[in-house]
Structures are given as C-alpha cells and as structure tokens.
C-alpha positions in Angstrom: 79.9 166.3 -35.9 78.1 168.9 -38.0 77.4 172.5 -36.9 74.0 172.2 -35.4 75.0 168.9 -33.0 77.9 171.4 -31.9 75.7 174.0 -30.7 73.2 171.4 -29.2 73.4 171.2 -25.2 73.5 168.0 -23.7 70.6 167.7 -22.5 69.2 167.4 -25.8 72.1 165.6 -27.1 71.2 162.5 -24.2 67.7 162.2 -25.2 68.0 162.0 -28.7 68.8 158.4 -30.7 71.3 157.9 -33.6 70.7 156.7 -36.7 72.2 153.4 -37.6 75.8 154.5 -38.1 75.5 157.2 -35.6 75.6 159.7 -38.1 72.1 161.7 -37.8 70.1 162.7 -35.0 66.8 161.6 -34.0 65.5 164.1 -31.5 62.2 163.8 -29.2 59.4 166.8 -30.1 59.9 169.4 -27.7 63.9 169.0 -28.0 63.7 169.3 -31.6 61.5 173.1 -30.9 64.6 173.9 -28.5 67.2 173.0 -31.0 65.5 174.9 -33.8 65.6 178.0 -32.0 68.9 177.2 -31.1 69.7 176.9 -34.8 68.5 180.7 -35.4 70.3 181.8 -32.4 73.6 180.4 -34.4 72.4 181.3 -38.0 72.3 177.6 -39.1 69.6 176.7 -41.7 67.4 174.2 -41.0 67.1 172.7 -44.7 64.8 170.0 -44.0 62.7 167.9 -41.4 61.7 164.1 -41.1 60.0 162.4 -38.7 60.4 159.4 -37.7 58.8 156.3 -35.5 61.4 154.6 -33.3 61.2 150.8 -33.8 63.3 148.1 -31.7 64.3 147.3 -35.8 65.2 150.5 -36.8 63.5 153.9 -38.3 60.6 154.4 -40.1 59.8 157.7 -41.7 56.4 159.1 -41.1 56.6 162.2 -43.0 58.9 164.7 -44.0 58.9 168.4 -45.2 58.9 169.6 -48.5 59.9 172.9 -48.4 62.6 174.2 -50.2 64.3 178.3 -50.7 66.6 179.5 -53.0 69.5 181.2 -51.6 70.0 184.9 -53.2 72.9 185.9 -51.1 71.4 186.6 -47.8 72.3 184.3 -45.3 70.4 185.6 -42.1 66.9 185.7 -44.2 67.8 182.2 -45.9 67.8 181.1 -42.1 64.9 182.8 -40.8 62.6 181.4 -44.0 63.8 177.8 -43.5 63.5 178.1 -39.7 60.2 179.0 -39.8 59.2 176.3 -42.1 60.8 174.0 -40.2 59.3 175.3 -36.9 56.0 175.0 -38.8 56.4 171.6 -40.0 57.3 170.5 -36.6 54.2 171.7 -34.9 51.7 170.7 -37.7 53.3 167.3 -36.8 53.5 166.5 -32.9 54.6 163.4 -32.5 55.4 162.5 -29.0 57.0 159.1 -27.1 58.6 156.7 -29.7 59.3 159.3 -32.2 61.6 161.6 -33.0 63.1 164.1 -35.7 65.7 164.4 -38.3 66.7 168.1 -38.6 68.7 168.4 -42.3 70.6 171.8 -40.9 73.8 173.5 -42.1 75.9 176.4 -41.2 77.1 179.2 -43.7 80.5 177.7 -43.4 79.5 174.4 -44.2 77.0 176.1 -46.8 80.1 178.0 -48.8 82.3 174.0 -48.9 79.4 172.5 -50.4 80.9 171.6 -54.2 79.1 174.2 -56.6 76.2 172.8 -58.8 76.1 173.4 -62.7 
C-alpha cells in the first residue's frame, strides 16, 4: 500500500477496482477529484493520471497525461504544480460509469527512497 491509498477513506477505497494483481487503483470520476484534494491536503504529488474503460476482460487506457515538473528542492510547490495538472487533466476528461482513473502519486518519503538517477 503506497502513501496516497493510505490517506484514501473508505468510501473511496470500496468504489474503486484493482488492477490485475491488485496493485493500482482504478477510481470512479468524482472519487478521483476527492482523492486529489486529499493528496494536497497530505503533500503527495500526483505524478501522473490515466484513464481508463472498465471491461469484463480487463483495462483499457483511454488517455493519459503528459505532464511532467522537475523537482528543484521544493516539495510543497512540486505538489501544488502536479496537483493542479492533474486536477486539470481530470476535468478536461470526465468520464463517468464504466471508467475509472489511475492516479501515479507519491509522498516525499517515498520521493527521497526512489534510487538516484545518473
């Protein structure tokens, strides 16, 4: 369980799916809003969005962000800039029954383990 699902209440928790493996979360559009704002709230970055349709088969991807920040050291504006892409991305893209959302999110702490890149 990463950072964000911690934070998440259950409410939003029992109406998302699972990805195959039950490693991600697939959450329904207004629960995804929620848990964004939840996500500033905690100062956890939400790095990246996809959405996705939910077949009896599986997942398929609809779309997915494409926005990207460099981080210069300032963890609370790091946040706030991929938060509100996120939240923007979301909107531009309502998709409502059958669908759901991948948010790509990570704390500071789990930011700082991440092995450094050359």
């Amino acid at each position: 369980m990463d950072d964000l699902e911690k934070i998440l209440p259950n409410e939003i928790l029992d109406l998302a799916a699972r990805t195959e493996g039950g490693k991600e979360l697939v959450i329904p559009f207004a629960e995804t809003l929620q848990a964004i704002e939840l996500a500033n709230k905690y100062l956890i970055a939400v790095l990246g969005v996809e959405a996705l349709r939910i077949l009896d088969t599986g997942l398929d991807v609809e779309t997915y962000s494409g926005y990207e920040f460099n981080f210069d050291g300032d963890w609370p504006n790091f946040v706030r800039l991929n938060n509100d892409a996120s939240l923007e991305f979301v909107n531009e893209n309502p998709f409502g029954k059958g669908y759901g959302y991948i948010l790509t999110a990570t704390s500071e702490a789990e930011f700082k383990a991440l092995p450094k890149q050359i």
